[in-house]
N, C-alpha and C positions, 0 to 999 in steps of 0.2 A: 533570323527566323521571324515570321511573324507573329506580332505580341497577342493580337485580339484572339487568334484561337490559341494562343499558347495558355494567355491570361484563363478563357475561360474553360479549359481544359483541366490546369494545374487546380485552380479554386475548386470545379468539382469532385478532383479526386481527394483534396486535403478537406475539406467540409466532410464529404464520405469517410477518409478515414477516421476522421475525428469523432465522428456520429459512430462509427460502429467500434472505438476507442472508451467511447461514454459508455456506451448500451451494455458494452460486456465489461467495466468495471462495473455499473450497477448490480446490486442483486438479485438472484434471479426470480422466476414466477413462485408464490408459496404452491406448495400442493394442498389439494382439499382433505374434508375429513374421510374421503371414502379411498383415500388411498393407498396402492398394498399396505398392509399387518407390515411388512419388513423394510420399511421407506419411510424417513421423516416427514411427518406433516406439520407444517407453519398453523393449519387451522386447528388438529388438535392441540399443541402446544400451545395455543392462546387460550383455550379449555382453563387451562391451569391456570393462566395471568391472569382473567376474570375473577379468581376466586382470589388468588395472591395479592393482588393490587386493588383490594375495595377501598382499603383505605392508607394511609402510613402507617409502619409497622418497625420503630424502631428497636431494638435490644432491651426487653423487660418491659414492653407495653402487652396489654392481652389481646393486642391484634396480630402482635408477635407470633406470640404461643400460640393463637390459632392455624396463623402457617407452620409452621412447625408441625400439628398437628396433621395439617392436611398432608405437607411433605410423607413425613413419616406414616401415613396410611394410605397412599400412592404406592410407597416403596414395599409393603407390607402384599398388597394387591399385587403386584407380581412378580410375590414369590421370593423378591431378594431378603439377602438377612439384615439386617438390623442394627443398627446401634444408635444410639443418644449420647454426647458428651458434655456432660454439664459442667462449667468451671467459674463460677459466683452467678449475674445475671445470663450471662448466656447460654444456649446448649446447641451445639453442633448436632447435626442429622448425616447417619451415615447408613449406605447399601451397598450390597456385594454381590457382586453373581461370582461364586468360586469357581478356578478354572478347573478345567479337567485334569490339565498335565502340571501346572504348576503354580503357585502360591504371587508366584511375581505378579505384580500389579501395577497396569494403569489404570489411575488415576483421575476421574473427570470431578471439576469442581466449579461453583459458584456458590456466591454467597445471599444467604437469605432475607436478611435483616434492608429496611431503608433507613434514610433520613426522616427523622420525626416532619420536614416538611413536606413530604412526597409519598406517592402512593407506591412510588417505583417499579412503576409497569416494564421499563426497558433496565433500570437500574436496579437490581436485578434481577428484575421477576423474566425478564427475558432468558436469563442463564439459567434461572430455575426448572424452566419449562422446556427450556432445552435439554437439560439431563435427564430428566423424568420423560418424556419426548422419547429421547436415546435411549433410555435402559427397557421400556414399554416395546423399541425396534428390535433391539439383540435380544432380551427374551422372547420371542417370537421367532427368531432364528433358533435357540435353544443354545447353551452353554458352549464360552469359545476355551481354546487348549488353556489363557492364560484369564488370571483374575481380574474381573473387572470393579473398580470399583467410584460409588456416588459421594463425594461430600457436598454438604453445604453449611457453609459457615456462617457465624452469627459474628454479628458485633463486628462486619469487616470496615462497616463506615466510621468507627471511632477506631481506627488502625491495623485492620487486619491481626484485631484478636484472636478470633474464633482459628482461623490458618494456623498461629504460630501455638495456639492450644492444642491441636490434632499434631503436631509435629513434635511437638513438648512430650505430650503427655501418653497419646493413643496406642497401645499397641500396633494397629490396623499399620500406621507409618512408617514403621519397619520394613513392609513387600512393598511398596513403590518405588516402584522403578522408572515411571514419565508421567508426568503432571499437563494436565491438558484445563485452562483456564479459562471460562468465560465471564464477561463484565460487561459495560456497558458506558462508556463515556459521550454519548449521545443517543438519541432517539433512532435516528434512522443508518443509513448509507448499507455498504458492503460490509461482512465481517470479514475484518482484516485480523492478517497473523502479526499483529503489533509487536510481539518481543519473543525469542528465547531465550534458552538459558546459552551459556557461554560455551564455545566449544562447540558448535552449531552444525558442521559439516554432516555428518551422519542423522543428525533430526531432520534437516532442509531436504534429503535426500531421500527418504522416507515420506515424508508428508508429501512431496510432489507425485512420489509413486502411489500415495493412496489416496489423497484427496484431488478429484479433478477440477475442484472447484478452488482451489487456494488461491487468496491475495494477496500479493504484502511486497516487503524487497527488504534489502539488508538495510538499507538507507530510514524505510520506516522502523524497522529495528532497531538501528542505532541513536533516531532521534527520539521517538514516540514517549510521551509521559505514560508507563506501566505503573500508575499508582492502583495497585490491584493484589490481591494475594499471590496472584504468582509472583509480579514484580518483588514484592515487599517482604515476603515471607519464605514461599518455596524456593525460587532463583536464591535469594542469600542463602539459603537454607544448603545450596549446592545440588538440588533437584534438576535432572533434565526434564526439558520440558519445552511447551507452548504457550502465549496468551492469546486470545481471540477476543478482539473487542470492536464495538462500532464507535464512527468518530462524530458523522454528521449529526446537526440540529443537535447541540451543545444544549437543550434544555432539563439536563437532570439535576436533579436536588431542587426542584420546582414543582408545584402543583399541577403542572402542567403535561409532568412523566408520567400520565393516565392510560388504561384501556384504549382511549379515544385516539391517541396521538400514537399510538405503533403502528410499524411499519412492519408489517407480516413477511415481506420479502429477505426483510434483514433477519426476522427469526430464520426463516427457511435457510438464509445463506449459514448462517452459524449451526443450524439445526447438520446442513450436511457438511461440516468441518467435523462435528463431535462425532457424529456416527461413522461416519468414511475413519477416522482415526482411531475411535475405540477397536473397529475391527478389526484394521489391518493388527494393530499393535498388537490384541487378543491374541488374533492367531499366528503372531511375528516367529514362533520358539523363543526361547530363555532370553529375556529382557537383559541383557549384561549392560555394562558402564559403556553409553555410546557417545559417548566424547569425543571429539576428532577437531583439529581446527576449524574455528569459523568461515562459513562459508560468505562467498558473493553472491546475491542470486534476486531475480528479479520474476515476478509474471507477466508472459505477453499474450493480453486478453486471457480469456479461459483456453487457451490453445495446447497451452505448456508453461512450466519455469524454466530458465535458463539458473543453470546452477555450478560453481568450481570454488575452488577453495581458493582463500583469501591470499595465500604463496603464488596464486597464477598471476595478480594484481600489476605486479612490478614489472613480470616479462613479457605481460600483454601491452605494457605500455612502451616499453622498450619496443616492440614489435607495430605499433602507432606511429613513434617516434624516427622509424626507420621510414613508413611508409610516406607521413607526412613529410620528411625532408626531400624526398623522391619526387613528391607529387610538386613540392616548392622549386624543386632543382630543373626541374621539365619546365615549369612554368617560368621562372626567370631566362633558363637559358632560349626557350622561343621568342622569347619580350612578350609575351601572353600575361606577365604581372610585373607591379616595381613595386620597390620596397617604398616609396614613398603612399603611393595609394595602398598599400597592406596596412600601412600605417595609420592611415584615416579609417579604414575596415575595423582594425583593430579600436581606435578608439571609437566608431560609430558602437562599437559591438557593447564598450563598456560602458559607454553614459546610457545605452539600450538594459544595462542590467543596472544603471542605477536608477532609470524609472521605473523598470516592472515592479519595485516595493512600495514606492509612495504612495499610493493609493492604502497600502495597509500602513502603513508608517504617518500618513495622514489622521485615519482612524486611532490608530493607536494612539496621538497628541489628544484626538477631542475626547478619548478616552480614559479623564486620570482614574490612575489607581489599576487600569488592565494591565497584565502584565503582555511585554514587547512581545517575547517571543511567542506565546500561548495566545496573539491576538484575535486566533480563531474563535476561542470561547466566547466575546463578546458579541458575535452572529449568533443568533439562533435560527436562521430559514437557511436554507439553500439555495433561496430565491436571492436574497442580502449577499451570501459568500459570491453566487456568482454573475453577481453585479459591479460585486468589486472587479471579480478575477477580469472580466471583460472589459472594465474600463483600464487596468491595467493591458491588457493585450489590446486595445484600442490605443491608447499610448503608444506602445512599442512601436504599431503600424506606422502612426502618423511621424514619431522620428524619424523612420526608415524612409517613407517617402519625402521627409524635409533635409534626409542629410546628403541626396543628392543633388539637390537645389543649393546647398549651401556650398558642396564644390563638387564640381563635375567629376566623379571616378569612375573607370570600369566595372562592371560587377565582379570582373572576375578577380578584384582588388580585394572587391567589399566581402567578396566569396571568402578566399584564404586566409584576409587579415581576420576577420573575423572568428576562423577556425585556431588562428595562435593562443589566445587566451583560452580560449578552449583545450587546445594540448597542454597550456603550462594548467587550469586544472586540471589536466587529467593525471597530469605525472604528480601534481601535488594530493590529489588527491587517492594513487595509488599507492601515495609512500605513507603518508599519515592518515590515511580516513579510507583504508580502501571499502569499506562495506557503502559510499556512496561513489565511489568509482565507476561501475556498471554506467551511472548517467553522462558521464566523459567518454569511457573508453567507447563504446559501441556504436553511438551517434558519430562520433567521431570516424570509425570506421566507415559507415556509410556513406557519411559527406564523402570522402578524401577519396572512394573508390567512383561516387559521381562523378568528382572533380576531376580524376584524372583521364575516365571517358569523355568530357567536357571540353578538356582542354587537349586532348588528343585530335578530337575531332576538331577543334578550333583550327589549330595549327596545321590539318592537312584541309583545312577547304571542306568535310564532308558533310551530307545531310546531318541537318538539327534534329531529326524524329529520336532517333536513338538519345541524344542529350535529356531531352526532356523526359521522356522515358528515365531514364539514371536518375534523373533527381524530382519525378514522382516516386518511383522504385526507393530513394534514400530518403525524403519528407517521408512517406508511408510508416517506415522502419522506425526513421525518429521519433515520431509520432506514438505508434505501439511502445515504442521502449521507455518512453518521457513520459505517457498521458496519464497511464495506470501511477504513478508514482506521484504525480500532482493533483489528480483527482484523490486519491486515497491521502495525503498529507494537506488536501487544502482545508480544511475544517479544526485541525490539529494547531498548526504552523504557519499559518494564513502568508506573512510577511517572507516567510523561507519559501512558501512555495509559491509564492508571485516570482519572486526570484527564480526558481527553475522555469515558471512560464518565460522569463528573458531568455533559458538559456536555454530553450525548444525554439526560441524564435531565432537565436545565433544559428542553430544548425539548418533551419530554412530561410538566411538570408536570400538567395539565389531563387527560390520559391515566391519567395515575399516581392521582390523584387519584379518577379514576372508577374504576379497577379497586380501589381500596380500600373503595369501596362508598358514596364521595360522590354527589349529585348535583349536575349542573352548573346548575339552577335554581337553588339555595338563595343568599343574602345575607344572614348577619346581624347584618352594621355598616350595610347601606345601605335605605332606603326601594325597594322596586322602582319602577320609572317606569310612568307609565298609559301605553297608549298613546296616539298619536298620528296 
C-alpha cells in the first residue's frame, strides 16, 4: 500500500480522535446566572464561593463561624430544616428537604472548614456551593418521594472530624442510605468519580443511568488517593456511596486556591454529578442495601459507560486468549509472522514502556522529598503536566522509529509481538487487579480483530483500503478507551500514567508505524504467501 497517503490519512484521523478524546474528557461549558430555576448553574454557585472564600477559614477562627453562618442562612432561605452539630471547636451544618414517601436518605456532603493557609475557593468552597447550588435546584422542582439530605462538615482538614462526629453522634445518620461526596484535590480538570464504596456493581449501574455526564473507571477507583470524608470516614463507616473530586492544577492548601484561580467549568461538571444523582436516588423507591459485587467499568467520552461485573474479568480473558492464539496460528501458519521477529516486537514494546515513565521518574529524582507515586502533586499547571506527558510520547515515537533501523522486522512482527505482553497483562491483570483490566482486555480486542483482517487480506493478495480502515477503526477505539483514563489519572499518578501512555502506544504499533512513513505490505524476513 502506499505510505504517503496512508501516512497522512492515519495522522489525521488519530490527531482528530484524540482532539475529540481531550474535548469531552474536559469539563463542560458552565451555565449562566439566568439559567432555568431547575438546572445547575456554575455562575450562581460561584455566588456563594465569593462570600466563602474571602479569606481562610480554618476550624475555630471567626472567619469560620461566618461561613457557617452564611451556610446555614442559605439552607434556612429555602425552606430546608435545620440543624447545627457542635462537638468542642467545630460545628457541623445540616438540611433536609423530607421526603414524601420515606425517611430514607441520600446524602450530599462537603466540608466547610480550610487550611489556615488558603482561602479554599476549590478546597472546599467549590463543594459547598455545589450543595447549596443542588438543594436551591430540587427545591424548585418541589419535594422528591425520598429524603434528601445537606451536610457540611467542619474540621475535615485536621481529619475528617466533623464526618465521623455526624456518624458518632447525629441522630440524622441513622436514614442514610448513599452518601454522595464532594472535595476538591486540585483547582481545575473534570469531576471525576474518584472512589466508591465496596460492592460497587449496583452504584456503577445507577449513576451511568442517571448521570450523563459521569467520569471515572474502576482503575481510578482502585488507585485514586480518597483522603476525603468519604474515603476516611463514611466508606469505613460501611456507607454506600460516591466521591466526586477534581484532580488537576494540584495548587490547594496555597494561597493561591482564590476566587481568582476557579475553574467554573469544573463546578458546573460537579455541580451536574450532584444534581443528576440527588434526583434520580430521591425518587429511586426504598433505598435498601445495594451492595452487589464490584463492578469493571469505564466512560467512553460522554457517550456512555461501559459496565459488568468484576466475575466477567477472567472469562473475557479466557475469550482474548482464544482469539489471540487464532489470530497468532493464522499468522504463523501463512509465514505472515516468526517467532523470532515477535520477539524483537515484544521487546521493542517493553523498553517502549520502560521509557514512557522517565521523564516522571526523571522529575521525581530532582525532586527530593516528592513522593514517587503521587509525582503529579508537584506540577501545578496543565501547561508543565503536559509537557512532560508529550515529551514522554515524543520518546516513545522516536524509539519506534529507531527500532527499525536497529534490525530490519516486518511490522507485522512488531504488530503481534507487541500485543503478547499485552495479553500476559491482560490475563494478569484479570486474575489479581481486574478493576484495571478494561485497559488490556478491550484494546486488546480491537487490535487482534485489525490484525486478523490485516493479515487475512495480506495472505490472499487483496486491496489495502479495507486494512487501513481496520486499524483506523481499532486506534480510534483504543484511543476512546485509554485517553479518558490517562487524562483523568495524569495529574494524580503522573509516572503510572506515562506508563499507560506506553501502553496506548503498544496497541497503535501498526499506526505509529504508518505515520512514519512505513508501509504495511512490506516483509523483509519473510517469503510473502501466494495466494490461495
Amino acid at each position: 500500500m502506499r505510505s504517503k497517503g496512508n501516512t497522512f490519512i492515519v495522522f489525521i484521523v488519530l490527531v482528530s480522535v484524540t482532539f475529540v478524546t481531550i474535548s469531552q474528557t474536559l469539563p463542560p461549558s458552565p451555565l449562566p446566572m439566568n439559567a432555568p430555576a431547575t438546572e445547575f448553574s456554575a455562575e450562581r454557585a460561584i455566588r456563594h464561593i465569593q462570600v466563602i472564600a474571602k479569606e481562610p477559614h480554618p476550624t475555630g477562627s471567626a472567619a469560620n463561624d461566618m461561613v457557617r453562618d452564611y451556610i446555614l442562612a442559605e439552607l434556612k432561605d429555602l425552606g430546608l430544616e435545620t440543624e447545627t452539630q457542635r462537638d468542642g471547636d467545630l460545628e457541623n451544618i445540616l438540611g433536609r428537604m423530607v421526603g414524601t414517601r420515606s425517611s430514607d436518605a441520600v446524602l450530599l456532603t462537603a466540608h466547610l472548614d480550610s487550611v489556615a493557609e488558603s482561602p479554599g475557593a476549590t478546597d472546599d468552597g467549590s463543594g459547598v456551593a455545589v450543595l447549596l447550588e443542588t438543594a436551591r435546584a430540587l427545591v424548585s422542582d418541589g419535594p422528591l418521594p425520598n429524603t434528601v439530605m445537606f451536610l457540611f462538615t467542619d474540621f475535615e482538614e485536621g481529619g475528617t472530624v466533623g464526618a465521623r462526629a455526624f456518624l458518632t453522634h447525629h441522630p440524622w445518620a441513622r436514614d442514610v442510605r448513599i452518601v454522595i461526596g464532594f472535595d476538591a484535590g486540585g483547582l481545575s480538570g473534570p469531576g471525576v468519580l474518584s472512589a466508591t464504596s465496596a460492592g460497587n456493581g449496583w452504584l456503577i449501574r445507577q449513576a451511568a443511568r442517571a448521570d450523563p455526564f459521569l467520569t471515572g473507571s474502576s482503575a481510578i477507583n482502585a488507585l485514586a488517593d480518597s483522603g476525603t470524608d468519604f474515603g476516611q470516614a463514611f466508606k469505613p463507616a460501611g456507607f454506600p456511596g460516591y466521591a466526586f473530586d477534581l484532580y488537576w492544577d494540584r495548587r490547594i492548601h496555597t494561597p493561591e486556591d482564590n476566587i481568582e484561580n476557579l475553574n467554573p467549568s469544573s463546578i458546573q461538571h460537579q455541580g451536574y454529578h450532584a444534581l443528576a444523582l440527588a434526583r434520580h436516588f430521591g425518587d429511586l423507591g426504598q433505598l435498601t442495601d445495594p451492595r452487589e459485587p464490584d463492578a469493571v467499568y469505564f466512560s467512553v467520552l460522554r457517550l456512555f459507560i461501559v459496565t459488568y461485573s468484576s466475575a466477567w474479568a477472567i472469562p473475557l480473558a479466557i475469550v482474548m486468549t482464544v482469539v489471540f492464539c487464532s489470530v497468532l496460528a493464522f499468522g504463523l501458519g501463512r509465514r505472515i509472522l516468526t517467532w523470532r521477529g515477535m520477539s524483537y516486537g515484544a521487546f521493542v514494546l517493553l523498553a517502549g514502556l520502560i521509557i514512557a515513565p522517565l521523564p516522571g521518574i526523571l522529575l521525581d529524582r530532582s525532586m527530593p522529598g516528592v513522593s514517587f507515586r503521587f509525582i503529579g502533586r508537584a506540577l501545578d499547571k496543565p501547561l508543565q503536566v503536559g509537557a512532560v506527558a508529550l515529551t514522554s510520547l515524543a520518546l516513545i515515537v522516536i524509539w519506534y522509529s529507531l527500532s527499525r533501523k536497529i534490525r530490519g522486522t516486518s511490522i507485522h512482527d512488531l504488530t503481534l509481538g507487541a500485543l503478547v505482553p499485552m495479553w500476559a497483562g491482560m490475563a494478569g491483570t484479570s486474575i489479581v487487579f481486574p478493576a484495571l483490566s478494561f485497559a488490556f482486555t478491550w484494546p486488546l480486542l480491537f487490535s487482534l480483530l485489525a490484525c486478523a483482517n490485516w493479515f487475512y487480506r495480506y495472505a490472499q493478495r487483496k486491496d489495502s483500503k479495507t486494512v487501513v480502515a481496520g486499524l483506523l477503526s481499532s486506534g480510534a477505539a483504543n484511543t476512546m478507551i485509554l485517553g479518558p483514563t490517562i487524562l483523568l489519572g495524569l495529574f494524580d499518578q503522573l509516572s503510572l500514567t506515562l506508563l499507560l501512555v506506553g501502553v496506548l502506544c503498544g496497541f497503535l504499533v501498526p499506526q505509529l508505524h504508518l505515520m512514519l512513513g512505513h508501509t504495511m505490505g512490506e516483509s523483509e524476513k519473510i517469503q510473502r504467501p501466494k495466494a490461495t
